[in-house]
Backbone as a chain_set.jsonl record, in Angstrom:
{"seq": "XXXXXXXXXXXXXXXXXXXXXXXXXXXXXXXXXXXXXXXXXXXXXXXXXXXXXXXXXXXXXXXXXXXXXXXXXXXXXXXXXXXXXXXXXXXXXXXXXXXXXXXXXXXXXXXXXXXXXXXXXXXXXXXXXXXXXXXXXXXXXXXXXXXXXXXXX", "coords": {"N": [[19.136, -5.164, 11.584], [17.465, -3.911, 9.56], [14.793, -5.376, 10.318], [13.971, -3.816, 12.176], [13.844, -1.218, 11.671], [11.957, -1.853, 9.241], [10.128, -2.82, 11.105], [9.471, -0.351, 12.518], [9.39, 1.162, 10.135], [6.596, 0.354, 9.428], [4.83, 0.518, 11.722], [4.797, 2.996, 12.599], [4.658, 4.666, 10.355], [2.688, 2.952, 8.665], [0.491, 1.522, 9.575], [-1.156, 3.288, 11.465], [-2.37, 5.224, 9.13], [-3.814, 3.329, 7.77], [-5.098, 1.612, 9.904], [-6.76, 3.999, 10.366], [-8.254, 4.506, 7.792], [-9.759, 2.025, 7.66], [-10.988, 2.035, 10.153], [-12.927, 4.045, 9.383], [-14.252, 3.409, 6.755], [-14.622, 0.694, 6.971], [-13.618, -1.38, 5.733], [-11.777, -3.96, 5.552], [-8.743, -5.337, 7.144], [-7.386, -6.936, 5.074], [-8.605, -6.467, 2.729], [-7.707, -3.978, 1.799], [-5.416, -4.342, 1.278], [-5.588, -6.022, -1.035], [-6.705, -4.002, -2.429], [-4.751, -2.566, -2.324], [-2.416, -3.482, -3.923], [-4.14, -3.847, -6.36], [-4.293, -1.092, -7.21], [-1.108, -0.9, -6.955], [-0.118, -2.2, -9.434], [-1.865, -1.252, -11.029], [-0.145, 1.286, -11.362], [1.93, 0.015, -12.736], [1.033, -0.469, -15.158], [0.825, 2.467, -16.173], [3.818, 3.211, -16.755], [3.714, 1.325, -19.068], [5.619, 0.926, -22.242], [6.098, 1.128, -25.674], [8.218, -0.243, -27.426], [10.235, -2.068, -27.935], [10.27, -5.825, -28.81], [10.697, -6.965, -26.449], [9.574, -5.294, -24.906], [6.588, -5.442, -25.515], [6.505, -8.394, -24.84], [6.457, -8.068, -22.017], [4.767, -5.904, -21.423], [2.544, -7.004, -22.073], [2.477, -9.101, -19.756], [2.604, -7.231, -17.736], [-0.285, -6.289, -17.996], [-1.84, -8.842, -17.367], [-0.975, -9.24, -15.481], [-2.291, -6.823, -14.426], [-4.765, -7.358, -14.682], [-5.617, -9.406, -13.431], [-5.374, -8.828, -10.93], [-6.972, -6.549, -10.273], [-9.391, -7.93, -10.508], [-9.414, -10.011, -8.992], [-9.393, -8.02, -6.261], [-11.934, -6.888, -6.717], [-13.638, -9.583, -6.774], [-12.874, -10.713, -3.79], [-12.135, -9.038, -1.986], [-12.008, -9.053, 0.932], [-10.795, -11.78, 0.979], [-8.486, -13.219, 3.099], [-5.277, -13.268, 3.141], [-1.718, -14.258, 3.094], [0.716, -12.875, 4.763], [4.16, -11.527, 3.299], [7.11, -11.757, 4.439], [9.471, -11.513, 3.268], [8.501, -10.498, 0.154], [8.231, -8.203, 1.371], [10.389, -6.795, 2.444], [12.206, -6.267, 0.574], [10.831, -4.777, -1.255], [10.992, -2.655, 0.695], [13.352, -2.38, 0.591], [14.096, -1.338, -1.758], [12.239, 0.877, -2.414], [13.783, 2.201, -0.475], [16.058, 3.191, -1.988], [14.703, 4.167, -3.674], [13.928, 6.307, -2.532], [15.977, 7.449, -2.025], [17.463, 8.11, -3.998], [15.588, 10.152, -5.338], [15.647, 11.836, -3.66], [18.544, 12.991, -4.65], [18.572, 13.588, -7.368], [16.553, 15.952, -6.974], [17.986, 16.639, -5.95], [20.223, 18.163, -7.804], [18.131, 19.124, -9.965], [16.035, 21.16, -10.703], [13.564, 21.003, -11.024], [12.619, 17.705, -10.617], [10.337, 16.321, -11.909], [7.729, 13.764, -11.764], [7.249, 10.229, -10.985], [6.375, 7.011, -11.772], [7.114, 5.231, -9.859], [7.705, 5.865, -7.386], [5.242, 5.938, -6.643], [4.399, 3.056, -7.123], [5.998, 1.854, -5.216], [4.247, 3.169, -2.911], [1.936, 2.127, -3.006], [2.205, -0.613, -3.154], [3.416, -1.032, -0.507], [1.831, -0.393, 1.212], [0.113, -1.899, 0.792], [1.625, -4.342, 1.277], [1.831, -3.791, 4.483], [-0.401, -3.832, 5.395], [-0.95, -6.209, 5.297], [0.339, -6.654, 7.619], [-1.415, -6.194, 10.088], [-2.76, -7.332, 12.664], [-5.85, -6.894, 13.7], [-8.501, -4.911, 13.387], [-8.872, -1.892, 15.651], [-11.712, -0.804, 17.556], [-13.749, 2.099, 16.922], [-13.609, 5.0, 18.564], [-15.85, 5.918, 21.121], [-17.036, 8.304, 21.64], [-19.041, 10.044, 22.166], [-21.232, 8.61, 22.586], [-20.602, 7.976, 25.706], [-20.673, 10.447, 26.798], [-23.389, 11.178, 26.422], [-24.723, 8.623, 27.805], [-24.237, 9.263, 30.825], [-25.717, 11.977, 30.503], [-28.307, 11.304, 30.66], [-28.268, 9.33, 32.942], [-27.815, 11.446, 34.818]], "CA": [[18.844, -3.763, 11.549], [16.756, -4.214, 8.371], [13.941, -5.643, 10.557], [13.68, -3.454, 13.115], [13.164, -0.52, 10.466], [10.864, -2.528, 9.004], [9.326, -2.978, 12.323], [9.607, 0.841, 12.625], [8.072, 2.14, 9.702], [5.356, -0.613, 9.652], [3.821, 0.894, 13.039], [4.62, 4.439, 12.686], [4.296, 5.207, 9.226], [1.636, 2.67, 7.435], [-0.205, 1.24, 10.444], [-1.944, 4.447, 11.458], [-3.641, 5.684, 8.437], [-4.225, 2.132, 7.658], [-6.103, 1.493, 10.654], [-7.538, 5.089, 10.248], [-9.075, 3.732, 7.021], [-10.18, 0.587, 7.685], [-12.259, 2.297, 10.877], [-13.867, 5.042, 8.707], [-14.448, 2.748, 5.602], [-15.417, -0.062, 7.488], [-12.841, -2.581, 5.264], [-10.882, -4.96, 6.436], [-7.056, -4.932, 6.24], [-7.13, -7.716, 3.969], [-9.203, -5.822, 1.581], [-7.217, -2.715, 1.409], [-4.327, -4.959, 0.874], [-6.146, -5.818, -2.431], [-6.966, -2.685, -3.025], [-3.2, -1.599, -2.633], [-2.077, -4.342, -4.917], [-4.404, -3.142, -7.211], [-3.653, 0.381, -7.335], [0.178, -1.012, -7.747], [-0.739, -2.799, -10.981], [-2.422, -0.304, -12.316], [0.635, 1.807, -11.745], [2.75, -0.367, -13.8], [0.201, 0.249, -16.524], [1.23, 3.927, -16.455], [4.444, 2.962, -17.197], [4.151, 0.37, -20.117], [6.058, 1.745, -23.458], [6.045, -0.368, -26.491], [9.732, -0.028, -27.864], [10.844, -3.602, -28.887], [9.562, -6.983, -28.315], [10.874, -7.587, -25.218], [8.417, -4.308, -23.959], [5.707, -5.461, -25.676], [5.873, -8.972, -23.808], [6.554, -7.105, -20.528], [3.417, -5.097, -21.474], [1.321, -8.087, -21.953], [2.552, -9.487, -18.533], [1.83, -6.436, -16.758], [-1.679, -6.5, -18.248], [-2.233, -9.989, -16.922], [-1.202, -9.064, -13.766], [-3.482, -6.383, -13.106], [-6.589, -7.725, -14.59], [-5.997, -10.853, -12.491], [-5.442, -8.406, -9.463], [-8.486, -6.091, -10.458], [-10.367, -9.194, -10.236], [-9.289, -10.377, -6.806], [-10.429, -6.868, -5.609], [-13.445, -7.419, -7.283], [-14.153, -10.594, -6.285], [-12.539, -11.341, -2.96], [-11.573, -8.239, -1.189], [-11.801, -9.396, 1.914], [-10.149, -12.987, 1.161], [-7.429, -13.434, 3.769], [-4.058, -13.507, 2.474], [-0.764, -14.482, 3.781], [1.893, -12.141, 5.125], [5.172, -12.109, 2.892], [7.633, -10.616, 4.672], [10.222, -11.416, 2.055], [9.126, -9.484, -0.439], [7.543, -6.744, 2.328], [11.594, -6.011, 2.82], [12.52, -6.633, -0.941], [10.459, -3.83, -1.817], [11.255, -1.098, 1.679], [15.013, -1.889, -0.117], [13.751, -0.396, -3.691], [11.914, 2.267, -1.904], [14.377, 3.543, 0.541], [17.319, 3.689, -2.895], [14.269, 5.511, -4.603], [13.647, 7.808, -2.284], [17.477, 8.395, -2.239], [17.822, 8.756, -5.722], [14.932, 11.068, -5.634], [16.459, 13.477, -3.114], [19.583, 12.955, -5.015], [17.784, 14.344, -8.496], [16.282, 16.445, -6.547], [18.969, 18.213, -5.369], [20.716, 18.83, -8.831], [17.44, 19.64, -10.268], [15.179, 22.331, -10.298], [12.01, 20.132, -10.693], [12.931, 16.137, -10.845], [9.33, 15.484, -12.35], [6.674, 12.793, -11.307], [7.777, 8.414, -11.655], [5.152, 6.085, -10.894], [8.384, 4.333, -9.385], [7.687, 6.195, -6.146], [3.418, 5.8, -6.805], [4.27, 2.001, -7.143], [6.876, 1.881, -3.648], [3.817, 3.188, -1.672], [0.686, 1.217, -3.294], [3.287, -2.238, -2.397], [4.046, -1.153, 0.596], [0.52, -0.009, 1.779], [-0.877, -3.143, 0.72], [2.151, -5.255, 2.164], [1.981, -3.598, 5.708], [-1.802, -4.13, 5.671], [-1.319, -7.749, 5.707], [0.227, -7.236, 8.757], [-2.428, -6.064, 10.983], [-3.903, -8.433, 13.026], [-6.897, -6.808, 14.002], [-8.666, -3.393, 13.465], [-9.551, -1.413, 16.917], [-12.73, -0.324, 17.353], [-13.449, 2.907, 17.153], [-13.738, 5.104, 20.018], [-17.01, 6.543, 20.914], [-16.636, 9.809, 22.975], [-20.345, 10.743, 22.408], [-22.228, 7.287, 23.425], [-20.586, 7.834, 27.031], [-21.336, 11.354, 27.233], [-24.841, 10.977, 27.019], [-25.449, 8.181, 28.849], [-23.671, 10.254, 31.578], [-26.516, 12.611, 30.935], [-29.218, 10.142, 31.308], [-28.469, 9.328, 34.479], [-27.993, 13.08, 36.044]], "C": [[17.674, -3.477, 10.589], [14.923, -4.459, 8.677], [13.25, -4.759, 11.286], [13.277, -1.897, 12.367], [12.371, -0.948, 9.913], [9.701, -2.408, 9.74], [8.601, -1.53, 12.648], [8.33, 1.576, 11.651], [6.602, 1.426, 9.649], [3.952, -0.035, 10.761], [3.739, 2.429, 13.098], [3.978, 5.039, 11.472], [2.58, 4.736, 8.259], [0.605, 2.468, 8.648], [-1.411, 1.901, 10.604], [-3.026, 4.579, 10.754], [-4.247, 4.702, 7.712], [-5.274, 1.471, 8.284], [-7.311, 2.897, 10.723], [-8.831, 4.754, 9.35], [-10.062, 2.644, 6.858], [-11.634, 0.987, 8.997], [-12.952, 3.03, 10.226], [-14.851, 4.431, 7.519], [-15.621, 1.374, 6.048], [-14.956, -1.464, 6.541], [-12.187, -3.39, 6.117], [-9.352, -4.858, 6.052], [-6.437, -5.787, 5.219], [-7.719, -6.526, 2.192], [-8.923, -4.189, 1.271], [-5.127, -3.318, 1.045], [-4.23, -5.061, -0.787], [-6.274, -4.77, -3.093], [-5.293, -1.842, -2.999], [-2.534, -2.147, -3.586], [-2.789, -4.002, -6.515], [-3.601, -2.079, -8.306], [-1.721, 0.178, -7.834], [0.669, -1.583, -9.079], [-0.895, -1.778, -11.843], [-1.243, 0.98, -12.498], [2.002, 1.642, -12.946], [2.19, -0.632, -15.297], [0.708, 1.539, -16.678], [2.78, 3.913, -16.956], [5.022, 2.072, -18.175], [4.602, 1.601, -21.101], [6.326, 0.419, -24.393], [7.212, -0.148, -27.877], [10.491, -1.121, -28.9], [9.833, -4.78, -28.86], [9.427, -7.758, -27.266], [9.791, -6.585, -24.181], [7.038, -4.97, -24.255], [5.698, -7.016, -25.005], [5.397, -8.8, -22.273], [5.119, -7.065, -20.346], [2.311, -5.927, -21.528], [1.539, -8.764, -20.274], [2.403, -8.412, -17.317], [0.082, -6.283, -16.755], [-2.29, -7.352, -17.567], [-2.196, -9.922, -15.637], [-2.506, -8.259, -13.074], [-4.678, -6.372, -13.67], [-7.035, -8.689, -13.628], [-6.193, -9.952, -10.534], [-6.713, -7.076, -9.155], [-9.445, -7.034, -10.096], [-10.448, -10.183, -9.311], [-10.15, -9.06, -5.68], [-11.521, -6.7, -5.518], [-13.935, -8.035, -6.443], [-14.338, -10.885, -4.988], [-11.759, -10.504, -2.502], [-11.095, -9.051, -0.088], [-11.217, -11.163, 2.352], [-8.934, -12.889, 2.323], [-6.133, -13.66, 3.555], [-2.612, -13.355, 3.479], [0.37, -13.679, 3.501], [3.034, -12.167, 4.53], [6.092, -11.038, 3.184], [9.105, -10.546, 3.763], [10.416, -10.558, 1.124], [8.648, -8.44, 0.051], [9.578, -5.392, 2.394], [12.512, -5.818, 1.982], [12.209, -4.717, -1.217], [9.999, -2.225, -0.705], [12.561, -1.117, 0.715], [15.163, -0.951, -0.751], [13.321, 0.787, -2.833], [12.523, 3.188, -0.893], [15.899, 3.471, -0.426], [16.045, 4.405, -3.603], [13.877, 6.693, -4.215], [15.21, 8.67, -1.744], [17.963, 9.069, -3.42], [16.645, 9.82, -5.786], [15.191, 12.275, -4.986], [17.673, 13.991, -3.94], [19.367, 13.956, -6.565], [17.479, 15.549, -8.07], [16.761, 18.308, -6.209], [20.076, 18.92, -6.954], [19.858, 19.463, -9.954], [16.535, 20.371, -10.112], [13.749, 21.927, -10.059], [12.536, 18.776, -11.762], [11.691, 15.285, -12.096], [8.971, 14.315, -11.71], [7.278, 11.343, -11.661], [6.737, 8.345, -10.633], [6.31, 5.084, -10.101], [7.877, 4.075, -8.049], [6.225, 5.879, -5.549], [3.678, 3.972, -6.295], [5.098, 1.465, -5.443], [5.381, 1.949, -2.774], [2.769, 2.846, -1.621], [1.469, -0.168, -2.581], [3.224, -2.059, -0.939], [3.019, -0.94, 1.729], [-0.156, -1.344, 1.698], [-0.027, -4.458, 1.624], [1.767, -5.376, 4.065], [0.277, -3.824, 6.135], [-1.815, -5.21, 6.018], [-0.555, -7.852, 7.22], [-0.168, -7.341, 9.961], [-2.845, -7.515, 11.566], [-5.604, -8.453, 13.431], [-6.948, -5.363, 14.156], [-9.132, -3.204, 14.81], [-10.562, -1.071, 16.74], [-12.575, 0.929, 17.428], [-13.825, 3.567, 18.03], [-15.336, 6.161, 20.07], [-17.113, 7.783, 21.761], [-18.346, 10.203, 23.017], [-21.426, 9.936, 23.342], [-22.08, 7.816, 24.925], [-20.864, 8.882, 27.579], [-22.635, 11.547, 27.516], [-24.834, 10.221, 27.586], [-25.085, 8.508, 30.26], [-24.729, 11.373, 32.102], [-27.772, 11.847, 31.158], [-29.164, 9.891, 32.351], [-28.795, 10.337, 35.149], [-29.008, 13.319, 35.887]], "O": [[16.863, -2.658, 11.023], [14.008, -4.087, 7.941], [12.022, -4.749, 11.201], [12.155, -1.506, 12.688], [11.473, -0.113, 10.028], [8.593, -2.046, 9.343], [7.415, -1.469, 12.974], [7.245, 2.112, 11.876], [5.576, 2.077, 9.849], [2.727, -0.117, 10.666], [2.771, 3.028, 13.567], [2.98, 5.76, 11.507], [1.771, 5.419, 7.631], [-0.226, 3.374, 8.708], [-2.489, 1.499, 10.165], [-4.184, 4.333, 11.092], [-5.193, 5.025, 6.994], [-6.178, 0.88, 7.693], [-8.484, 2.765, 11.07], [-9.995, 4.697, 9.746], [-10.961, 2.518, 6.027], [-12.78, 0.541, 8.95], [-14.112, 2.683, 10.447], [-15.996, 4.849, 7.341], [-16.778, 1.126, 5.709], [-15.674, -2.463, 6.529], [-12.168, -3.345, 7.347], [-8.864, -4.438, 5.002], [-5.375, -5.584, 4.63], [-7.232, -6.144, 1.128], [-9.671, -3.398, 0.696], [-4.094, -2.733, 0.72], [-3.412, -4.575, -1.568], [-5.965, -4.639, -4.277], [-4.92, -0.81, -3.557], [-1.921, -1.342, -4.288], [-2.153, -3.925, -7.566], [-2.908, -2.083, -9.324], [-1.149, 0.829, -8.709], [1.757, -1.36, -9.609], [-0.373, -1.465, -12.913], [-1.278, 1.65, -13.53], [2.674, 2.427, -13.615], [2.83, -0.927, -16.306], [1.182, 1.595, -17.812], [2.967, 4.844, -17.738], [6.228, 1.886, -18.335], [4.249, 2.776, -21.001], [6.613, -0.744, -24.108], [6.919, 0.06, -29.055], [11.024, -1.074, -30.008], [8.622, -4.565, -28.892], [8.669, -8.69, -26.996], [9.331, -6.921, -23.089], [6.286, -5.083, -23.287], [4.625, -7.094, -24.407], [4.429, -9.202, -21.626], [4.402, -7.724, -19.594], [1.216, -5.598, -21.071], [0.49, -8.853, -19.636], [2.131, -8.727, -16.158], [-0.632, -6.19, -15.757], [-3.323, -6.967, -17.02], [-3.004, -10.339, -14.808], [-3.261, -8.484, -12.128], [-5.577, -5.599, -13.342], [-8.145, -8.884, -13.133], [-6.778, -10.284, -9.503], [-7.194, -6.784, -8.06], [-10.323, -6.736, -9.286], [-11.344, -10.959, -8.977], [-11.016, -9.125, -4.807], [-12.158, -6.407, -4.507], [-14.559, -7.577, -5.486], [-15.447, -11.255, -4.606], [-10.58, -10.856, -2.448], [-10.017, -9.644, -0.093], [-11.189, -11.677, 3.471], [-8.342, -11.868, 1.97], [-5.9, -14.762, 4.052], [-2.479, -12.533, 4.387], [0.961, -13.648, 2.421], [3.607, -13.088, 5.113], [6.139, -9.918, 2.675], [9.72, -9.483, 3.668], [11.449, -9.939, 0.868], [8.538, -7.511, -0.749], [9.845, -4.19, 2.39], [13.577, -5.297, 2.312], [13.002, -3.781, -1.32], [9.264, -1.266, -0.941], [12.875, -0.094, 0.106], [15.921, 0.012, -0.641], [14.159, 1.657, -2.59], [12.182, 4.308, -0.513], [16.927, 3.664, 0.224], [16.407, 5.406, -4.222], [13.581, 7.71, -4.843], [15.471, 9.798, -1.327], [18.577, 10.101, -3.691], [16.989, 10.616, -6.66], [15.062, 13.414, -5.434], [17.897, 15.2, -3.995], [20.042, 14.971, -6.733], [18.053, 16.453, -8.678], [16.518, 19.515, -6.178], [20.533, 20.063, -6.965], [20.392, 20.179, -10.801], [16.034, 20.193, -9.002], [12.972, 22.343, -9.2], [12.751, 18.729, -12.974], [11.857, 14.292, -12.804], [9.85, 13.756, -11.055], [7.853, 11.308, -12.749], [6.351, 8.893, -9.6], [5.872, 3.96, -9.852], [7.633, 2.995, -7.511], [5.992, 5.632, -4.366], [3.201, 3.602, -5.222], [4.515, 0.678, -4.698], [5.162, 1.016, -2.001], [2.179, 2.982, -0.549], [1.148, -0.571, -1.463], [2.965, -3.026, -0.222], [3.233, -1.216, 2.91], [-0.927, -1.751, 2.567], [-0.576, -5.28, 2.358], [1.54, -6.376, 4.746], [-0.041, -3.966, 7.315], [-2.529, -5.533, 6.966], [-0.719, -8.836, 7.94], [0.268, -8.107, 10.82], [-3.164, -8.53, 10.948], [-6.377, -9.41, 13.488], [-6.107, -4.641, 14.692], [-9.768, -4.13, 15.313], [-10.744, -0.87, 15.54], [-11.506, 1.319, 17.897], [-14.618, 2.917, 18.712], [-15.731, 6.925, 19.189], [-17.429, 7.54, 22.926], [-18.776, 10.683, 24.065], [-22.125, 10.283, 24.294], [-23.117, 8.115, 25.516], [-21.295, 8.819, 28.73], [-23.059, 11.983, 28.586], [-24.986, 10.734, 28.694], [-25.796, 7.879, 31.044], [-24.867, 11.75, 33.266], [-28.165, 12.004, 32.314], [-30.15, 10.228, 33.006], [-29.745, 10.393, 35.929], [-29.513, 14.278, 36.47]]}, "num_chains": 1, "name": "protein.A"}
C-alpha cells in the first residue's frame, strides 16, 4: 500500500512542477535533485541550537553535511545520481506523521507557528522524487506550428 502512495504522490504531486521546472529552467532532474538536497541542508542549519555537547557535535555534522552538499550543487549539478527508494519512503513516513501532527496542533491551536520540519519533508522529497524522472518532455510549441500553418496559406 506504501508503494502505491508513493507511486501516487510521486506523479501527481512532485512530478508536475518538477517537470514544469526543469522545462522553464532548462535543468536537469538530476540537478534540481541537488539543488533540493541542498536547500534540505541548509534547512537543518535553521534549526541548529547549541545547548550541550551532544548539539554542538550534531551542529558540526550538520555543517559538514551541507557544505559538502553546497558543493555538489556547485560543482556537479547535473552529476547523475542513483534513485534511493529506501530512504524516498523513509522520509514520505516522517512527512505524512508531520503533516498529521501539524493538523493535529493545528487544530488545538490558534496559530501552530512555522518548523523547518515541514521546509525539510518537502526540500527531501522534491529532490528524492526528482531522481525519479527518467526523462524531461519537451516542451510544447503551440506557436512554431501556427505559423508555419501561415506560411503555407
Amino acid at each position: 500500500m506504501i508503494r502505491r502512495l508513493d507511486h501516487w504522490i510521486g506523479t501527481r504531486l512532485f512530478h508536475p512542477p518538477i517537470i514544469w521546472l526543469c522545462q522553464r529552467t532548462g535543468m536537469t532532474q538530476y540537478a534540481v535533485a541537488r539543488y533540493g538536497w541542498m536547500l534540505a541542508a541548509w534547512t537543518l542549519v535553521m534549526r541548529i541550537s547549541f545547548n550541550g555537547l551532544g548539539d554542538w557535535i550534531f551542529s558540526a555534522l550538520i555543517l559538514v553535511v551541507t557544505l559538502l552538499e553546497t558543493w555538489r550543487a556547485a560543482v556537479t549539478p547535473d552529476a547523475p545520481t542513483r534513485r534511493n527508494d529506501g530512504l524516498r519512503l523513509i522520509i514520505l513516513v516522517f512527512a505524512l506523521i508531520d503533516v498529521v501532527k501539524l493538523v493535529y496542533v493545528s487544530a488545538h491551536q490558534a496559530f501552530p507557528g512555522f518548523s523547518w520540519t515541514e521546509a525539510w519533508d518537502v526540500f527531501a522529497l522534491v529532490a528524492e522524487y526528482a531522481k525519479t524522472i527518467d526523462t524531461i518532455p519537451p516542451r510544447r510549441r503551440r506557436d512554431v506550428r501556427t505559423t508555419a500553418a501561415r506560411q503555407r496559406g
